[in-house]
N, C-alpha and C positions, 0 to 999 in steps of 0.2 A: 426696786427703789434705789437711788441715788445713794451710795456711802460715803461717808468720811472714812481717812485712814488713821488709822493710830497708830501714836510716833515709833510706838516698838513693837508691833504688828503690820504687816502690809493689807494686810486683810480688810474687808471693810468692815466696819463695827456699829456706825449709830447715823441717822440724818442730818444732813448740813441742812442747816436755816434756810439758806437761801433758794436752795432747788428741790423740786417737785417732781413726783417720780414720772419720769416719760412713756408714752406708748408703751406695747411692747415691737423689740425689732428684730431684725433679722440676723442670721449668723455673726455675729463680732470677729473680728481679725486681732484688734489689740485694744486693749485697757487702761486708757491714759489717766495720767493724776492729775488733777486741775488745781489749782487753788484762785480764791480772787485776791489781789494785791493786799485789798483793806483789812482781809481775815486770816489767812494764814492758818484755814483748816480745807485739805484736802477730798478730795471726790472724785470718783471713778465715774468716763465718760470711753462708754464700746463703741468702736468705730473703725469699720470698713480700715486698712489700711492702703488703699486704694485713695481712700476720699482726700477731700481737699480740706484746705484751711477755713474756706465756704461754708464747707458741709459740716463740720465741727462747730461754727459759729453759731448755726442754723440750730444745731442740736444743744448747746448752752443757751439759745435765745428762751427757745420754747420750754426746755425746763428748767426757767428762773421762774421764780414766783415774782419778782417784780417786772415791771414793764421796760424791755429793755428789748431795742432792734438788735438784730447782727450785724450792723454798719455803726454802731454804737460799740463794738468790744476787739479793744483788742488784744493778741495773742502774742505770746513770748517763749521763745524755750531758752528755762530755765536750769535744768536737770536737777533740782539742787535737792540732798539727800534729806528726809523728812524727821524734824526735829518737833521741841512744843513750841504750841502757836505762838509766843509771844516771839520766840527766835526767829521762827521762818517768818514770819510776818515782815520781820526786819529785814532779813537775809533777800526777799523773794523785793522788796520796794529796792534796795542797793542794787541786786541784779538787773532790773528792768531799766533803772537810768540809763545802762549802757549801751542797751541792745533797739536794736528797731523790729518795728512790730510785723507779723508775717503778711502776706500778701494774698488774696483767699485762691487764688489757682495753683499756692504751693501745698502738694501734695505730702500726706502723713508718711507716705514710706519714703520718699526723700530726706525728711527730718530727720525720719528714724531708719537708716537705709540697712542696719544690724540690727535692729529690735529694741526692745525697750528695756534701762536699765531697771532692775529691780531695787523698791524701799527706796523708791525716787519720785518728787513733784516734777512733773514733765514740764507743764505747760499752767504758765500765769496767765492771769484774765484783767485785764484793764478797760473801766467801764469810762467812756468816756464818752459826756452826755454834747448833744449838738444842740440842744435847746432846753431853756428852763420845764421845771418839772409842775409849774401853772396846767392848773386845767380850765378852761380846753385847750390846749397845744396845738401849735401849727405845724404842720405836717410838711415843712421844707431841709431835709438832709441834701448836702450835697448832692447823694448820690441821685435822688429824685430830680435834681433838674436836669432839663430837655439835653441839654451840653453833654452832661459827664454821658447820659443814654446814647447822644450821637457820636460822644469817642468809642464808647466804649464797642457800638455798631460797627465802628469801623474797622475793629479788630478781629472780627470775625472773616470764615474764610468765602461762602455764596452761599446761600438759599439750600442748597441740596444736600450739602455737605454739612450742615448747619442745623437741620433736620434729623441727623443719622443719631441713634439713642443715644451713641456714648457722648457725644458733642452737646446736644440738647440736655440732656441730665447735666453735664457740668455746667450749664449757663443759666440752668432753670434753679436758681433758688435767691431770697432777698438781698444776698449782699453783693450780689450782679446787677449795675445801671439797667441796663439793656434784656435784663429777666421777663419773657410775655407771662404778664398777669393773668394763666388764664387755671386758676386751683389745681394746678399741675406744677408742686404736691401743693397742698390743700391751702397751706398758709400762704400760697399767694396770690391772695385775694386781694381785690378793689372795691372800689366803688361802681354797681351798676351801669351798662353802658347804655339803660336805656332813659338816665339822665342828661346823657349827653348830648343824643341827638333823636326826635322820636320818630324815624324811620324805624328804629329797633321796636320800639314800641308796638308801633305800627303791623309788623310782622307778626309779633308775640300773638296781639289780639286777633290777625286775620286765621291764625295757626288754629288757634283756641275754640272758632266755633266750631258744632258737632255738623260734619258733610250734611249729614240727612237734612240739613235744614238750608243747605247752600242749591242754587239752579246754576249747572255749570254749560257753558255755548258747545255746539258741536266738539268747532277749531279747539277749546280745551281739552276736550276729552279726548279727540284725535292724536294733540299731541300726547296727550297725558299716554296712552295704550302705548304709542310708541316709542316712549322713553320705557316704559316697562318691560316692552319685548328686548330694545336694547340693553338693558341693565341685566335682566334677567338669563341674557344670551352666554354660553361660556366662551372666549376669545382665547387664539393662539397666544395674544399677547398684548403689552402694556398700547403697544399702538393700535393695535387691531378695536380693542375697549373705544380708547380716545375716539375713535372717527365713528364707531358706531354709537355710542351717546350722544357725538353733537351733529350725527345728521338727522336726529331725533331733535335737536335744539337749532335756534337761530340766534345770532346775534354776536355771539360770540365769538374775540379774535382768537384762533385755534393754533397754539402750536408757535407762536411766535417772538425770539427772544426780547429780551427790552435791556435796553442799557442806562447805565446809570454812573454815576459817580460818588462816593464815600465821602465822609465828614474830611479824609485825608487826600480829596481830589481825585486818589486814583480809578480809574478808570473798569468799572466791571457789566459784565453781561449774564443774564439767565434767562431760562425760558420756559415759563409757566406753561400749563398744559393749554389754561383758557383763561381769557380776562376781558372786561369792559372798561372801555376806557372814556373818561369823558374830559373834551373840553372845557376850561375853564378860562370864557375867553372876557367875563370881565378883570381877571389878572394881570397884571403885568408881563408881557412876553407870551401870554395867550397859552399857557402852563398847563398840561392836563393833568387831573386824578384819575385814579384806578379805583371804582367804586365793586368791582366783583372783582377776586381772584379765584380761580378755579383749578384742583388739582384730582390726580387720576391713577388710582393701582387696579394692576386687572384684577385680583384679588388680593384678600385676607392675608394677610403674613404673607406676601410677594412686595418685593421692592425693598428700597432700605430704610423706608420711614414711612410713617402713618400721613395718608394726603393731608390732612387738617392742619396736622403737624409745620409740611411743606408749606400749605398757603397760610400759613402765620410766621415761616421766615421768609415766606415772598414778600410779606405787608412789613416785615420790618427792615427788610432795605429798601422799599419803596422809599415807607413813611420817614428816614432817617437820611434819606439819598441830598445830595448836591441840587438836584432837580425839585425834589417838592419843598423846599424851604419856605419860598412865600405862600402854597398849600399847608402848612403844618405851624406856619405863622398867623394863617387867617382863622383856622379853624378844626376841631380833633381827627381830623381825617377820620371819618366813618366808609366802613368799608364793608361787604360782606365777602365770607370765606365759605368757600363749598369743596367740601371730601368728599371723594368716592372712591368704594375698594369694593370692588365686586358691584353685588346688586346693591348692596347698601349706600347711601347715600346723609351726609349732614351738613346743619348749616350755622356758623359762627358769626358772629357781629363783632368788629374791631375797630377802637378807637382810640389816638394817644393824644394825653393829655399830659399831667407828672409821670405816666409812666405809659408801658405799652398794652395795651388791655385789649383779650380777646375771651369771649364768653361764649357757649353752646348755645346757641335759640332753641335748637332741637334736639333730639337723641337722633343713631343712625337708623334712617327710615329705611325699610325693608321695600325695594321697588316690585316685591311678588306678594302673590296672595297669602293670606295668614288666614287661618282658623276662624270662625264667625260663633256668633254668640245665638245661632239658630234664628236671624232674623229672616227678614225677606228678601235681603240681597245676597248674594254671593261674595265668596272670598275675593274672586277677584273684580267684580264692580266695586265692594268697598273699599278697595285697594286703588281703581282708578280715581275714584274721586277722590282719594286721599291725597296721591298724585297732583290730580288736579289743582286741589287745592294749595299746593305748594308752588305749582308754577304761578298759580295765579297769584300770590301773597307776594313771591319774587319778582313778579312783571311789576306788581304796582311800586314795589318799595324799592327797586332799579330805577324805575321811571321817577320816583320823589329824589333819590341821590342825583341822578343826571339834573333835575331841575334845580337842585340846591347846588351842586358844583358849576353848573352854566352859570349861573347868577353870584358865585360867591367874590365878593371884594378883598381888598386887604384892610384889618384890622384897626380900628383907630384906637388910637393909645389911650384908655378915660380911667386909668389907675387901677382899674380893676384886678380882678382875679385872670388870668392869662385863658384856664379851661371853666368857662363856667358851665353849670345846667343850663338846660334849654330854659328850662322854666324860668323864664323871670317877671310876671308880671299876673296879677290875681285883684277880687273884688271882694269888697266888703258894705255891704249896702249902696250906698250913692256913691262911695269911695273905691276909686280904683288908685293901684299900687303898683310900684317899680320898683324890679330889685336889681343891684348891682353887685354881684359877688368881689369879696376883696381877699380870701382865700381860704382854703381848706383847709378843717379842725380835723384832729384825730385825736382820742382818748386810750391809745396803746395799740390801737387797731387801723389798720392800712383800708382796711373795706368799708371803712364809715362812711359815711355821706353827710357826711355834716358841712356847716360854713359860715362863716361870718361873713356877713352881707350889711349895705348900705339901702334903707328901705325911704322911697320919696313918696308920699303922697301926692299922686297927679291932679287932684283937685284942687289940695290949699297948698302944696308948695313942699311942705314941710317932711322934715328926713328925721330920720332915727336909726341908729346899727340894732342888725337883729341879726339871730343865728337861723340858720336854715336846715332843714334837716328832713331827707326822704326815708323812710321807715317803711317795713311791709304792714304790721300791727304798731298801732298806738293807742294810749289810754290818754283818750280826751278827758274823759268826764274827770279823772282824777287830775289829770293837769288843770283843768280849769279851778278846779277844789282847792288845792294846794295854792295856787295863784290868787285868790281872792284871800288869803290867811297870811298871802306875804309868803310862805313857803315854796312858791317856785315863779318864775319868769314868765310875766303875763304873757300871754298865748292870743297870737295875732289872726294865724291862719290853722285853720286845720283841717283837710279834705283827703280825701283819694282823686288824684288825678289821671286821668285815663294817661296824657301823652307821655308819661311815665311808667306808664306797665300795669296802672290802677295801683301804685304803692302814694302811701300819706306824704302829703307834703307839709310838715311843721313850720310854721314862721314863729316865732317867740321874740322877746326882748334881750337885749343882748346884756348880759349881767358879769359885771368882772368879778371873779372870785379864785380861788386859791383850795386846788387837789392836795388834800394831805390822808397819808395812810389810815392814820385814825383818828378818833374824833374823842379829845381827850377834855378840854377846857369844860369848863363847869356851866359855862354861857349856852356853849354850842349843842352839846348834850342835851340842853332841858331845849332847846330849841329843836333839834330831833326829836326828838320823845314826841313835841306836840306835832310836829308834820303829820309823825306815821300814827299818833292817835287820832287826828280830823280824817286820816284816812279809813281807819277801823271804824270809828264813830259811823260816818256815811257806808260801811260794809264792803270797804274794796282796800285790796292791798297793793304793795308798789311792786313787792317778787326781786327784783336786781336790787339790792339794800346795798351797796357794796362801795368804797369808797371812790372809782374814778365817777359815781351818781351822785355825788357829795359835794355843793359847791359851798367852800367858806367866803363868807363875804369879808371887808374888813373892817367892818362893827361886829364881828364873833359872831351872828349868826347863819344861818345855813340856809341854801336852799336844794330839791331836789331836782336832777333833770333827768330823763332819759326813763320817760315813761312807756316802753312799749310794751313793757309786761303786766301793766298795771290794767286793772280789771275786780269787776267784784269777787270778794271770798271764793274758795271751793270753784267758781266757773272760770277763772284767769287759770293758764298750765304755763306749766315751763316749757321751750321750746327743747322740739327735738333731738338740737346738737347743743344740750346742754353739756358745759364743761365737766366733765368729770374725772378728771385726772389729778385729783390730788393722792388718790391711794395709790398703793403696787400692787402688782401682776393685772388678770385680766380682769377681778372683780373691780365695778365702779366702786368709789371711795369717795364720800363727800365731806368726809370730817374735813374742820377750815374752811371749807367753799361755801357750804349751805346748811341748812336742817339735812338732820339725819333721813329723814321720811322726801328730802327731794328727788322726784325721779322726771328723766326725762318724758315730757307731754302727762307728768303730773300735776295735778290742782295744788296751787299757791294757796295758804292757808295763812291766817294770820298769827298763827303759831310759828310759822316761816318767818315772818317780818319779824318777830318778838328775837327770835332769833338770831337773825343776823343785824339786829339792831345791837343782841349783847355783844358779838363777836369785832361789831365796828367802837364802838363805846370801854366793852365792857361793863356794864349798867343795864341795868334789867331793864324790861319797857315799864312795864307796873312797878313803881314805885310803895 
């Protein structure tokens, strides 16, 4: 767990308010003293002396208890010797006036290039907000728009080089423009990219049926066997691989560099193992995309980066180049990425929108026979069709890109949202609906899908803003419930839609209200009380009670949103990757976060809600 220091002990002694105790991690190098400006009570943060200002940032983000980015904070060295709070507090606001704040590629053992002085606050933290703390929030920082991602491309050295671990780990974390969103590490997550164009979609489901139930043509299965034999072949080397895999395949340009040009004009060239390239000759200048990139190790730990790796810094000088500008103007540039290292084989889907986004459609597929469950095929017949099935998911969803990039136009400007969802357009008995995305909400969280949207009725005319929202589970019935009492945002649309992956697509009324930590007023309290008791009364709980689920209105009463957990008593669970890191060490610890009794993919109990109704209030639910 996180300590503070006491002014006449260096040692840590007791919890700072503000931080929550982190993972556990790897070897520590050194022990810095943080304080935040406003408090002037210190805290020990272990870190790599190796790492960067970045990677410091990253590790303050995640263990604040409040909702705060890493491009939100910044850092000072202060060195200044550790007194009582009220002094340093003072001493550490005069210090920071003068100095300017660190840069995140400047490295810890630079600062400290003799070590760290002892019974000393190192390093000040300056929280310094880009947008009001309104919920729901719009999710526009500097560093997310398209610009600061295309400088910051530019600063990079090619694709290959780009790729290599130690290069890739300094680029991959939030307070990097040009960072690929692809949970590599974990917290850099997005928003779904099979929102954005449903090719992805498309694949996920063709992926998903069980073979035994597919009939595959000859010419499939032909090729499929020998793409197998090839995969499965050992090669002298990384070329010897390359040419036997794609005399296995067609279509593909093999081995060819491609040139391009940087946000800074200059002029650079690389050369991908294999790519599809399609005209896009309704464009301007007759401009083409790269809808496949394709990359090649002859095996496992040979080469100096993970192919996937490579065709996701091939897609981001593509998508950031001189040349696709009016492609990345029209449209997310959807793309697919294919690894291969030995016989293994996977496949990525990549789109930039506010940021660079690349997601796994698959695990790495084994191109040999594997082990059979006693059926009546063989290992390696269900392995062909396995095969099979993946070229064949890959022909069709190449052949949907090539027709959407042949046909793609340039953008007309209608005020919108710049990346919206595919999805804009849904029925409601006789009424059918058009949505207009106007931009993207986020509630502390980068991977939300949420949106405010302008919604027109194409039969009478008539418009209304509403929030949009794709979820994997949602709890209609209790949104409906709560919506008819006034306690939450009438609910407009609510389905699974296939061209989205089969995740819900929410449409609701778009409600202004105001995120506050806790819910103290005497108004807003009895107006709580009564939500989550219509909820009990009808036998289902909400489970996320928590206050960014909390909208104040400004007549002081409340309403709730973000029902995906919501479900009746004892049958709703918690998901998963439920939070659990409020305790130390490696047991989970849910004091402050939830009921004691919450466990991940445990049953929500209305004992739960009671709860964290007191924890948000303070106030019992039972009166």
């Amino acid at each position: 767990m996180e300590k503070v220091m006491d002014k006449d002990d260096p040692r840590p002694t007791k919890t700072m308010k503000r931080q929550r105790s982190p993972s556990p991690r790897p070897a520590k190098d050194m022990t810095l003293y943080c304080c935040y400006t406003d408090e002037g009570r210190p805290f020990s943060v272990d870190i790599p002396a190796s790492d960067s200002i970045g990677g410091l940032k990253n590790k303050i983000s995640m263990d604040c208890s409040e909702t705060v980015q890493p491009y939100e904070l910044d850092l000072f060295n202060i060195c200044l010797p550790n007194e009582s709070q009220s002094v340093l507090v003072q001493k550490v606001k005069n210090k920071v006036k003068g100095l300017q704040p660190f840069t995140a590629t400047t490295k810890i053992n630079q600062i400290f290039p003799d070590g760290l002085p002892e019974r000393t606050v190192h390093i000040a933290i300056q929280i310094v907000r880009l947008q009001p703390q309104n919920f729901p929030t719009t999710i526009a920082p500097p560093e997310g728009s398209r610009q600061y991602i295309l400088e910051a491309a530019a600063e990079r050295e090619n694709p290959s080089t780009d790729a290599k671990l130690e290069n890739f780990r300094d680029v991959q974390n939030n307070d990097q423009p040009d960072a690929l969103y692809n949970h590599r590490p974990l917290e850099l997550t997005a928003p779904p990219i099979t929102i954005y164009h449903p090719v992805f979609s498309e694949f996920i489901c063709s992926m998903s049926v069980p073979t035994e139930g597919l009939e595959f043509t000859h010419e499939e299965l032909d090729t499929a066997v020998s793409l197998i034999i090839a995969g499965c072949h050992i090669y002298e080397n990384e070329s010897a691989r390359r040419q036997g895999i794609y005399a296995a395949l067609e279509g593909f340009v093999v081995n060819s560099p491609i040139d391009y040009h940087d946000e800074k004009n200059i002029r650079r060239s690389f050369t991908p193992d294999a790519f599809l390239r399609v005209s896009c000759s309704e464009m301007p200048g007759n401009v083409g995309a790269y809808s496949v990139i394709h990359e090649v190790e002859n095996e496992i730990g040979e080469g100096a980066s993970d192919p996937i790796t490579q065709a996701e810094c091939d897609y981001k000088a593509l998508v950031t180049s001189k040349e696709y500008a009016s492609i990345r103007d029209a449209c997310c540039c959807p793309a697919f990425l294919i690894g291969i290292a030995g016989p293994n084989l996977t496949v990525s889907g990549a789109v930039f929108t506010d940021r660079l986004i690349s997601q796994r459609l698959t695990d790495y597929i084994y191109l040999g026979p594997l082990p059979t469950d006693g059926s009546q095929s063989s290992p390696l017949d269900k392995r062909v069709r396995k095969v099979a099935q993946l070229l064949r998911a890959m022909k069709k969803t190449t052949a949907e890109l090539k027709a959407f990039y042949s046909k793609l136009t340039p953008r007309l400007e209608d005020g919108g949202y710049h990346f919206p969802p595919h999805f804009n357009k849904y029925s409601v008995g006789q009424d059918n609906f058009q949505i207009k995305y106007l931009e993207r909400l986020n509630g502390g969280s980068l991977g939300k899908a949420v949106y405010k949207a302008e919604e027109k009725n194409i039969t009478s005319g008539a418009t209304r803003e509403v929030a949009v929202k794709f979820a994997y589970s949602y709890g209609k019935k209790g949104h409906e419930l709560l919506a008819s009492g006034g306690f939450a945002p009438s609910l407009r649309y609510c389905n699974r839609v296939e061209s989205v992956a089969g995740m819900f697509v929410v449409v609701m009324d778009w409600v202004t209200g105001e995120h506050v930590p806790k819910v103290k007023d005497v108004g807003m309290i009895q107006s709580l009380r009564e939500a989550v008791e219509l909820l009990q009364k009808h036998g289902l709980v909400f489970g996320d009670l928590r206050a960014p689920n909390v909208l104040v209105k400004p007549e002081k009463t409340i309403m709730l949103v973000d029902f995906d957990w919501c479900g009746p008593a004892g049958a709703a669970r918690y998901p998963s990757d439920l939070n659990m890191n409020s305790g130390s060490g490696s047991s989970p610890d849910t004091s402050g976060l939830w009921h004691p009794d919450a466990k991940r993919r445990g049953p929500i109990t209305m004992e739960h809600d009671a709860c964290m109704f007191h924890m948000l209030t303070g106030n019992r639910l039972s009166q």
